[in-house]
mmCIF file of the N, C-alpha and C atoms, coordinates in Angstrom:
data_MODEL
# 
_entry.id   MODEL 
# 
loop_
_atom_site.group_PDB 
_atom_site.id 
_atom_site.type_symbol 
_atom_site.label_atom_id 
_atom_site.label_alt_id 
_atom_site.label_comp_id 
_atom_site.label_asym_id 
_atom_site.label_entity_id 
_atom_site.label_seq_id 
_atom_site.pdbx_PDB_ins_code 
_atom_site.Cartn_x 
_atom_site.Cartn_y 
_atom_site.Cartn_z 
_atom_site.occupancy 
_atom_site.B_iso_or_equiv 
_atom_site.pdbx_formal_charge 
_atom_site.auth_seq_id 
_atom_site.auth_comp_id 
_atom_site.auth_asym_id 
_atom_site.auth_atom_id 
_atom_site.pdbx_PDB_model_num 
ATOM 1   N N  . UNK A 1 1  ? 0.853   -1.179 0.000   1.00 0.00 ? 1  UNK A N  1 
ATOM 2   C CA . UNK A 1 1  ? 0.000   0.000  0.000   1.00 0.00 ? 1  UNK A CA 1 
ATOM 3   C C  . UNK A 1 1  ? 0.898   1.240  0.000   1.00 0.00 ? 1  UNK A C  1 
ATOM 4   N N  . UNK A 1 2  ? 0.314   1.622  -1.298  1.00 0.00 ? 2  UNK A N  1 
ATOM 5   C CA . UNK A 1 2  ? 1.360   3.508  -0.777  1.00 0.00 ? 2  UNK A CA 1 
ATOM 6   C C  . UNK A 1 2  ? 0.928   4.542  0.192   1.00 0.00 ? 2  UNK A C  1 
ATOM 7   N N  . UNK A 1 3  ? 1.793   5.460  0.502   1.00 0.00 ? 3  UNK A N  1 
ATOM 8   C CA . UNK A 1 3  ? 1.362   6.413  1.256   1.00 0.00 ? 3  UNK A CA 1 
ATOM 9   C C  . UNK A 1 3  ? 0.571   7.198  1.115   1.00 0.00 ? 3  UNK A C  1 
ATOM 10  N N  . UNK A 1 4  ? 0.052   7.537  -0.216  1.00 0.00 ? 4  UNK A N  1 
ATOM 11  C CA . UNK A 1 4  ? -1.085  7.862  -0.875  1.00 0.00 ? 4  UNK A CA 1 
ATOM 12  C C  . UNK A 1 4  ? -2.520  7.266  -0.486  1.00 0.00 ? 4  UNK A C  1 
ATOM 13  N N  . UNK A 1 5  ? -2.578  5.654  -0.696  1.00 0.00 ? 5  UNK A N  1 
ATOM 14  C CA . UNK A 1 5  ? -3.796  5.397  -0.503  1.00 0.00 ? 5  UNK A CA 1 
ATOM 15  C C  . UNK A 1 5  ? -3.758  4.472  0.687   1.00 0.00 ? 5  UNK A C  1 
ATOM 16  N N  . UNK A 1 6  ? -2.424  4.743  1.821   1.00 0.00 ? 6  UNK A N  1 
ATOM 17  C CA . UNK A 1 6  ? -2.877  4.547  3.195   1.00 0.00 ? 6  UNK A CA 1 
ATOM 18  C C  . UNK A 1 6  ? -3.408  5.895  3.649   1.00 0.00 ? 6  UNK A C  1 
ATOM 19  N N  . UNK A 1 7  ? -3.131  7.290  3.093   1.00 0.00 ? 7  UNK A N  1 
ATOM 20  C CA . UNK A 1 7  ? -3.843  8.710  3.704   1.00 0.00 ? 7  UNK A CA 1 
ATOM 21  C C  . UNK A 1 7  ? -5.315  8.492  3.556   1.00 0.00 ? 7  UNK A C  1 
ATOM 22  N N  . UNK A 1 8  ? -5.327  7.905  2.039   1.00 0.00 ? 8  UNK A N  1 
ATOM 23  C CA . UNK A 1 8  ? -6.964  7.919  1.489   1.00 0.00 ? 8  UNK A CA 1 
ATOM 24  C C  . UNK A 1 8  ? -7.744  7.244  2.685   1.00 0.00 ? 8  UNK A C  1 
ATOM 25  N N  . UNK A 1 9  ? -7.100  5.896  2.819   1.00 0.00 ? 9  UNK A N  1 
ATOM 26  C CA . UNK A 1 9  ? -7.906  5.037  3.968   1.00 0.00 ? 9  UNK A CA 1 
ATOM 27  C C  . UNK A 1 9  ? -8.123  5.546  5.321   1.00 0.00 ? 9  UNK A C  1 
ATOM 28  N N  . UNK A 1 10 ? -7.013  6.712  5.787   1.00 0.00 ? 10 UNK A N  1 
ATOM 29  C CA . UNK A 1 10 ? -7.013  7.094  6.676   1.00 0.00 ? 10 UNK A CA 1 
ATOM 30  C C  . UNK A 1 10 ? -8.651  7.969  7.214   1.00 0.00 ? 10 UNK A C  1 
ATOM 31  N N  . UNK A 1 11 ? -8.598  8.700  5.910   1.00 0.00 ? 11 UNK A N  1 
ATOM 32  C CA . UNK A 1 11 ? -9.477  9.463  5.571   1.00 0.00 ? 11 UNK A CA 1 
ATOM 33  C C  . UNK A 1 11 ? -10.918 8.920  5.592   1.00 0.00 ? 11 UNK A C  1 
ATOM 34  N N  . UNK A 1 12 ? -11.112 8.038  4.746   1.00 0.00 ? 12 UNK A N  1 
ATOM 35  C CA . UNK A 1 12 ? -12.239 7.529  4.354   1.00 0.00 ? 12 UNK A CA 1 
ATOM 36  C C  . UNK A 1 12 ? -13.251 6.921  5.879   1.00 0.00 ? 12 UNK A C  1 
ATOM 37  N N  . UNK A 1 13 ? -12.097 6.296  6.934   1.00 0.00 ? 13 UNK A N  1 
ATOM 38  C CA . UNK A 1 13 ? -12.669 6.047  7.909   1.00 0.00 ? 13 UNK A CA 1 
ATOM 39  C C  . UNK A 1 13 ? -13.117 7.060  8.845   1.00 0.00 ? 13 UNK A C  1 
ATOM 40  N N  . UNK A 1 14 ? -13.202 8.047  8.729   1.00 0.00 ? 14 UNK A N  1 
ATOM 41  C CA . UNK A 1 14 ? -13.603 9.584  9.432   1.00 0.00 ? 14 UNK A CA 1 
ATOM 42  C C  . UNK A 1 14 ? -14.890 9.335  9.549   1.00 0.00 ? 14 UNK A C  1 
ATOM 43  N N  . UNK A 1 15 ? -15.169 9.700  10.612  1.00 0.00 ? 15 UNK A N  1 
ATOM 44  C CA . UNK A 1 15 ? -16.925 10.205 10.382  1.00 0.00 ? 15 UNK A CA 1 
ATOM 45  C C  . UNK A 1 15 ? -16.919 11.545 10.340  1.00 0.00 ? 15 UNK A C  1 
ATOM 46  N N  . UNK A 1 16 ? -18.523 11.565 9.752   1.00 0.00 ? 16 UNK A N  1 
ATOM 47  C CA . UNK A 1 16 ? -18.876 13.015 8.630   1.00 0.00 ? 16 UNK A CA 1 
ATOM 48  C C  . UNK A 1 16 ? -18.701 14.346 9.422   1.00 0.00 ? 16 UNK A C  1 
ATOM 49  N N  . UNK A 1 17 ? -18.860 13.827 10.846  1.00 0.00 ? 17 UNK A N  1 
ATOM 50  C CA . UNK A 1 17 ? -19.267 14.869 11.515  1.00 0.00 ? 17 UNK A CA 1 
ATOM 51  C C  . UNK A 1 17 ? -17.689 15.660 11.882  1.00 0.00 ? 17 UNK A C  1 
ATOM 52  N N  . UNK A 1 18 ? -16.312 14.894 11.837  1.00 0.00 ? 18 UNK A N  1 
ATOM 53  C CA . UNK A 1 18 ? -14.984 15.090 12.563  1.00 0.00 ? 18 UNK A CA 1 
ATOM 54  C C  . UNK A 1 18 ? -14.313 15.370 10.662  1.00 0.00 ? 18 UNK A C  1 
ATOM 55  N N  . UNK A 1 19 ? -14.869 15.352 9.511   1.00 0.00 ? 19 UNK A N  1 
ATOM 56  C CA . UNK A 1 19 ? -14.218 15.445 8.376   1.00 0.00 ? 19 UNK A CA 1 
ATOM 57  C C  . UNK A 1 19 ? -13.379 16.842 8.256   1.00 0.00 ? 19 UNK A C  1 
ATOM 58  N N  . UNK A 1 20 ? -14.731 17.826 8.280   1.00 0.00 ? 20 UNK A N  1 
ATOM 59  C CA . UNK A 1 20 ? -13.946 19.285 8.047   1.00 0.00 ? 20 UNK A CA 1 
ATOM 60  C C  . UNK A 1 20 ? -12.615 19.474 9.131   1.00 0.00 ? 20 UNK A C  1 
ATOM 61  N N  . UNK A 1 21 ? -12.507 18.852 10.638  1.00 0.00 ? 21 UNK A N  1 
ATOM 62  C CA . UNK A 1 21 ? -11.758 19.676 11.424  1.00 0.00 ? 21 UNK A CA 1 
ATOM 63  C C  . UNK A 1 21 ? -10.411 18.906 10.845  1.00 0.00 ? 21 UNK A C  1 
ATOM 64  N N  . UNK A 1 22 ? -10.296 17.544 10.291  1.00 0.00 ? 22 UNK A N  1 
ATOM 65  C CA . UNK A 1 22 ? -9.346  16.680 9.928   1.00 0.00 ? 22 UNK A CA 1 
ATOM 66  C C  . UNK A 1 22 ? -8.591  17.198 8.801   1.00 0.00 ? 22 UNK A C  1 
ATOM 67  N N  . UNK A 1 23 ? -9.631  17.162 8.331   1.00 0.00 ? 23 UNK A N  1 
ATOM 68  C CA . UNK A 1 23 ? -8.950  18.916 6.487   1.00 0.00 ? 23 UNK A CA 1 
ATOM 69  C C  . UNK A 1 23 ? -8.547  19.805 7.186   1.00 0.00 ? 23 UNK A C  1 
ATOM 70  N N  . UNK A 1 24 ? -8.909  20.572 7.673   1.00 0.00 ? 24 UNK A N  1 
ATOM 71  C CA . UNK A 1 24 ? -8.718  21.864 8.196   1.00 0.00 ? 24 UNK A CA 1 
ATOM 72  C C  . UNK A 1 24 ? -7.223  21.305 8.696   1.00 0.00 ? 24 UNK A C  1 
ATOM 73  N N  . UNK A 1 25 ? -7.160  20.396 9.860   1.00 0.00 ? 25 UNK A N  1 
ATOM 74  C CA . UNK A 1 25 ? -5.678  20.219 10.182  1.00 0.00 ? 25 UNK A CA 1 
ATOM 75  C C  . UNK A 1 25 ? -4.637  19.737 9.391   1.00 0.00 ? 25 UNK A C  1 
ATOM 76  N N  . UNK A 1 26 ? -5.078  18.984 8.311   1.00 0.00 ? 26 UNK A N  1 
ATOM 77  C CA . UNK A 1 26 ? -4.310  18.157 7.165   1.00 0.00 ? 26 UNK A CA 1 
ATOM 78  C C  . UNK A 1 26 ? -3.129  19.557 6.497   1.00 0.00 ? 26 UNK A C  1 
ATOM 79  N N  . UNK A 1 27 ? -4.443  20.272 6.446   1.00 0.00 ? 27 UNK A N  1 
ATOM 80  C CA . UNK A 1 27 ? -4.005  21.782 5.236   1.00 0.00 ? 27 UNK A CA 1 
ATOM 81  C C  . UNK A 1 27 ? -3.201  22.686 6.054   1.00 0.00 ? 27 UNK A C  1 
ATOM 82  N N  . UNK A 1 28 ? -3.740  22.945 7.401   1.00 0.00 ? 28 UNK A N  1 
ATOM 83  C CA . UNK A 1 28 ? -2.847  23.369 8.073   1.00 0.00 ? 28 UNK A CA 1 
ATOM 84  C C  . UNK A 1 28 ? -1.356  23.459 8.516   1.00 0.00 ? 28 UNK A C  1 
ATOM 85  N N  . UNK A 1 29 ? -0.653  21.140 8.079   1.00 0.00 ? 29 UNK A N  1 
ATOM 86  C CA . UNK A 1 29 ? 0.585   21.761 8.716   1.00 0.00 ? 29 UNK A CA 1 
ATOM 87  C C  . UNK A 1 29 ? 1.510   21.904 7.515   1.00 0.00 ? 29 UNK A C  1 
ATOM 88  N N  . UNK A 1 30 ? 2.386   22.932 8.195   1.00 0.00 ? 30 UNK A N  1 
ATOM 89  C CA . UNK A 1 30 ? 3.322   23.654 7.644   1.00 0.00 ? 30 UNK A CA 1 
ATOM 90  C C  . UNK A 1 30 ? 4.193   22.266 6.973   1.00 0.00 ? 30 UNK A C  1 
ATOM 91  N N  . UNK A 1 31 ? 4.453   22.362 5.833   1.00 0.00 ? 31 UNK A N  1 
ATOM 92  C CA . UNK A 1 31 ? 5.739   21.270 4.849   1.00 0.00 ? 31 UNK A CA 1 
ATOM 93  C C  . UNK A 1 31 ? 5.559   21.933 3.743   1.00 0.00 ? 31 UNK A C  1 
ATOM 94  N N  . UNK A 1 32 ? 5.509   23.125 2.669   1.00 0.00 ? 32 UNK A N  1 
ATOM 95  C CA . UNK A 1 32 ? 5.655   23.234 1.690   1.00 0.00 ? 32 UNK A CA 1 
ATOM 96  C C  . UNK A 1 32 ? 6.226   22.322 0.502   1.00 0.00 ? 32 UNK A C  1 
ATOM 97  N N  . UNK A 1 33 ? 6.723   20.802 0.929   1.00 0.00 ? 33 UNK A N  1 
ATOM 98  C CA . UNK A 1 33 ? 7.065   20.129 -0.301  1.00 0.00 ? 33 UNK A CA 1 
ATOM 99  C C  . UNK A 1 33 ? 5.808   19.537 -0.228  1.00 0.00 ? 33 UNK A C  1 
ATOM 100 N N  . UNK A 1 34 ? 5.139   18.798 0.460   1.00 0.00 ? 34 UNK A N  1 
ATOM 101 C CA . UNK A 1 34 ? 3.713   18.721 -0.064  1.00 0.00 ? 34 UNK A CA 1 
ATOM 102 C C  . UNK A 1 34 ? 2.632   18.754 0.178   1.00 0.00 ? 34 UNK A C  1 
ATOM 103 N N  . UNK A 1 35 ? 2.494   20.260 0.232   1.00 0.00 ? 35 UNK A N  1 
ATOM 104 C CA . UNK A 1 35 ? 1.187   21.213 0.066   1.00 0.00 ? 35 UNK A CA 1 
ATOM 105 C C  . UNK A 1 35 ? 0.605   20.450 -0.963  1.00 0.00 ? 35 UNK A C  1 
ATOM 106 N N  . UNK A 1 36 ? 1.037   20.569 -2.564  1.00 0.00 ? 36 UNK A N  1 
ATOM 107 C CA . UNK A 1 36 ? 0.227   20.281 -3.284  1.00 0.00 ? 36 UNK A CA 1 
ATOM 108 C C  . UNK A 1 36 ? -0.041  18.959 -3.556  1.00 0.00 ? 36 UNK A C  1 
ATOM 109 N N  . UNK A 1 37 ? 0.520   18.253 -3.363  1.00 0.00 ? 37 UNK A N  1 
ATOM 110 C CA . UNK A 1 37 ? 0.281   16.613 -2.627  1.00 0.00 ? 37 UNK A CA 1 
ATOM 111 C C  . UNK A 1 37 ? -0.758  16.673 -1.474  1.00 0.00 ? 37 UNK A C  1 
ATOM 112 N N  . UNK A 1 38 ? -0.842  17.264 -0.281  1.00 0.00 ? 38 UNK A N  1 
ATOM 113 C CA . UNK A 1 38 ? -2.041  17.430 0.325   1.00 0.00 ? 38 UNK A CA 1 
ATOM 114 C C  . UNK A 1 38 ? -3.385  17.729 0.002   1.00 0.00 ? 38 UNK A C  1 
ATOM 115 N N  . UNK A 1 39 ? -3.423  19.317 -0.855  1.00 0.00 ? 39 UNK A N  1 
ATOM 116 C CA . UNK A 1 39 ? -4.541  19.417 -1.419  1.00 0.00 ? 39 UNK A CA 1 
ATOM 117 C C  . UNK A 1 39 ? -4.886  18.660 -2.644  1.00 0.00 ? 39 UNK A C  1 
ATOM 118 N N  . UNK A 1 40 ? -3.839  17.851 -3.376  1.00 0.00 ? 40 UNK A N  1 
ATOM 119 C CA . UNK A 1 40 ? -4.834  16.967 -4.378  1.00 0.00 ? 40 UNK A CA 1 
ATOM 120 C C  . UNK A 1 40 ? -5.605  15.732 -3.425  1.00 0.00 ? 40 UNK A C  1 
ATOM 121 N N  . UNK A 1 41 ? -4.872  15.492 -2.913  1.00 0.00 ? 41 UNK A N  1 
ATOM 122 C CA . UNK A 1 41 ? -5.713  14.002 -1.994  1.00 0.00 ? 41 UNK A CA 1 
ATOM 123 C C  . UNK A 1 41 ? -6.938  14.570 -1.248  1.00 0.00 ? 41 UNK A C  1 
ATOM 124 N N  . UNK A 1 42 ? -6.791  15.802 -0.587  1.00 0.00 ? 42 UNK A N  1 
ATOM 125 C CA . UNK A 1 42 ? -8.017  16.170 -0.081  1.00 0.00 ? 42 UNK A CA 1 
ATOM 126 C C  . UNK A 1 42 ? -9.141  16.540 -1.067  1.00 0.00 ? 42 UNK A C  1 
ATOM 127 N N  . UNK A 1 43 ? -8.672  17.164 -1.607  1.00 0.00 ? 43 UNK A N  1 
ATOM 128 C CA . UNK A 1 43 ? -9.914  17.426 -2.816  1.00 0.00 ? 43 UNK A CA 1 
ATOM 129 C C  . UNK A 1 43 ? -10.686 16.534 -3.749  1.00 0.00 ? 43 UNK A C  1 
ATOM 130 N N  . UNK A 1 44 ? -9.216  15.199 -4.005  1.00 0.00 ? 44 UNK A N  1 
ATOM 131 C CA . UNK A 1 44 ? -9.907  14.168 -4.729  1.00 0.00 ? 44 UNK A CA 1 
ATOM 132 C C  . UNK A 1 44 ? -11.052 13.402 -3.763  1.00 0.00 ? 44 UNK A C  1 
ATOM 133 N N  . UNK A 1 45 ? -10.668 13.450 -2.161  1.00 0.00 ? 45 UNK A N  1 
ATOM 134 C CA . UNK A 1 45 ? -11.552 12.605 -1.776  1.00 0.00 ? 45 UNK A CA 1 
ATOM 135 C C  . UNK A 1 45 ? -12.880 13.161 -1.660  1.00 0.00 ? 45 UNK A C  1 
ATOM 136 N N  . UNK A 1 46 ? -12.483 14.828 -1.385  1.00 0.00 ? 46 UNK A N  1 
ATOM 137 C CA . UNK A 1 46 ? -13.746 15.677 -0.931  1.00 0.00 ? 46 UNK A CA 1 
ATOM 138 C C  . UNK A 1 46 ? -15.210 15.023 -2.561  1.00 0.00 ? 46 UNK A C  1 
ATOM 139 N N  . UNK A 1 47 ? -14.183 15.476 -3.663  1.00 0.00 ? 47 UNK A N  1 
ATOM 140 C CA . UNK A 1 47 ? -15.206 15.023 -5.236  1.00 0.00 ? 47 UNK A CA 1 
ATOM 141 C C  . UNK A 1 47 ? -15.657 13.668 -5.223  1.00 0.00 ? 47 UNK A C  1 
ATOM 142 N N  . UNK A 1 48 ? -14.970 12.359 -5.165  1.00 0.00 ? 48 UNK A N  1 
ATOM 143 C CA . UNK A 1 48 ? -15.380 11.297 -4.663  1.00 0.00 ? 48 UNK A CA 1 
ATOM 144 C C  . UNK A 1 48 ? -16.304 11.110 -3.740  1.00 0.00 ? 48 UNK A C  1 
ATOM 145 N N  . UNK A 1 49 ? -16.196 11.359 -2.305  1.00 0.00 ? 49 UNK A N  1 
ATOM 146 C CA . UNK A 1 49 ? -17.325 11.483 -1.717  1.00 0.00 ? 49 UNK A CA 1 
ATOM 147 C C  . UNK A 1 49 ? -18.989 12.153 -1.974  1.00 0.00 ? 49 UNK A C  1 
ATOM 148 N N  . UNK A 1 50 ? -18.346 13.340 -2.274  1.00 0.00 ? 50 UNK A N  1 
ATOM 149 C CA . UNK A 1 50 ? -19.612 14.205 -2.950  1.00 0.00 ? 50 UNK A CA 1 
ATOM 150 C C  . UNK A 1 50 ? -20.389 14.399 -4.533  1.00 0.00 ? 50 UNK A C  1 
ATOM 151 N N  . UNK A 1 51 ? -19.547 13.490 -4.950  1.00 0.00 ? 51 UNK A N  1 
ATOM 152 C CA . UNK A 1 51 ? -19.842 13.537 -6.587  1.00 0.00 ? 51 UNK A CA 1 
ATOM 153 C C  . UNK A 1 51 ? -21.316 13.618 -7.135  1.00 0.00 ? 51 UNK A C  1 
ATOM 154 N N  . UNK A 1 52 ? -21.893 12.931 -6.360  1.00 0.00 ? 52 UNK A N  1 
ATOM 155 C CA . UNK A 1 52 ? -23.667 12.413 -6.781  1.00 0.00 ? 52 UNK A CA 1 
ATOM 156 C C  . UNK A 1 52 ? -24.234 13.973 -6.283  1.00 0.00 ? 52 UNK A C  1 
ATOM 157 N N  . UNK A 1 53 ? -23.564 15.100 -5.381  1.00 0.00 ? 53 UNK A N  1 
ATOM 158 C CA . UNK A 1 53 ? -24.438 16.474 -4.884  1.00 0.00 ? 53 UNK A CA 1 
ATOM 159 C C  . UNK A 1 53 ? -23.623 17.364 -5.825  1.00 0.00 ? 53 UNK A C  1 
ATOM 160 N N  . UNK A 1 54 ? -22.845 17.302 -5.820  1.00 0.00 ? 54 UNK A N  1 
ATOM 161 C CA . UNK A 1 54 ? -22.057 18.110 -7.286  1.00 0.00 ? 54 UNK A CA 1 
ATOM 162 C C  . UNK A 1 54 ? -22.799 17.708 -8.635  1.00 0.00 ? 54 UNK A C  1 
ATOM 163 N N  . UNK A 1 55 ? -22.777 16.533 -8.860  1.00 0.00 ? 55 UNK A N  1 
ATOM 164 C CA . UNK A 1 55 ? -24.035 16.811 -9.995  1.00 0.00 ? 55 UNK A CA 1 
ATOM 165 C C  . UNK A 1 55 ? -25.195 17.255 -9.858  1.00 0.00 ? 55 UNK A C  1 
ATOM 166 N N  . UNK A 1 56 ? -25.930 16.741 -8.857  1.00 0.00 ? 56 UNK A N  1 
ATOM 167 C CA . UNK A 1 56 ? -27.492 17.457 -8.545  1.00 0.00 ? 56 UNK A CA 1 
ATOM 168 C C  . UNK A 1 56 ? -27.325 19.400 -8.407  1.00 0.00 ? 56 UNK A C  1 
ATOM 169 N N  . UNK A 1 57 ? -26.228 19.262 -8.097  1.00 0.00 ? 57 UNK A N  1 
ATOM 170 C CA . UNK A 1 57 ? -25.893 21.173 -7.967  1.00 0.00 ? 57 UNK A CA 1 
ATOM 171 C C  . UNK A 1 57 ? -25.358 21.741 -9.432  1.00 0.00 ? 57 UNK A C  1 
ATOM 172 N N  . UNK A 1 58 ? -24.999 20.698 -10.542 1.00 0.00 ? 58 UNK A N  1 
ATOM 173 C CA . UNK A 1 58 ? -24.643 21.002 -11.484 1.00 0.00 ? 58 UNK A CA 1 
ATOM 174 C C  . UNK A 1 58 ? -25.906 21.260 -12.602 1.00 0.00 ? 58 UNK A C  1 
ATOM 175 N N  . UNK A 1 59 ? -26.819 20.220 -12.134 1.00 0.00 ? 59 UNK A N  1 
ATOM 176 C CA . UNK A 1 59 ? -28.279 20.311 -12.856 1.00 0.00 ? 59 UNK A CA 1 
ATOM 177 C C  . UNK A 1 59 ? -28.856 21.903 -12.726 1.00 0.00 ? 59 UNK A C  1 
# 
């Protein structure tokens, strides 16, 4: 398993209610080599998760 999709798993087991404060801290810590490694994994999971209300909001 890579470190990639042990974060994903990390993630995925969150409940809904503890998600935002877990982002919020993810994005928060300071490493500038990967910031943008952080925000793609967060964002891919945020679209994954939400994909089916992103379309209904796209309608």
């Amino acid at each position: 398993m890579s470190e990639r999709e042990y974060a994903k798993s990390i993630i995925d087991i969150i409940p809904e209610e503890q998600l935002s404060n877990v982002i919020e801290y993810m994005m928060n810590i300071s490493d500038e080599e990967y910031d943008e490694e952080k925000f793609k994994l967060v964002s891919e999971h945020i679209l994954n998760k939400y994909h089916k209300a992103f379309e209904e909001l796209a309608k």
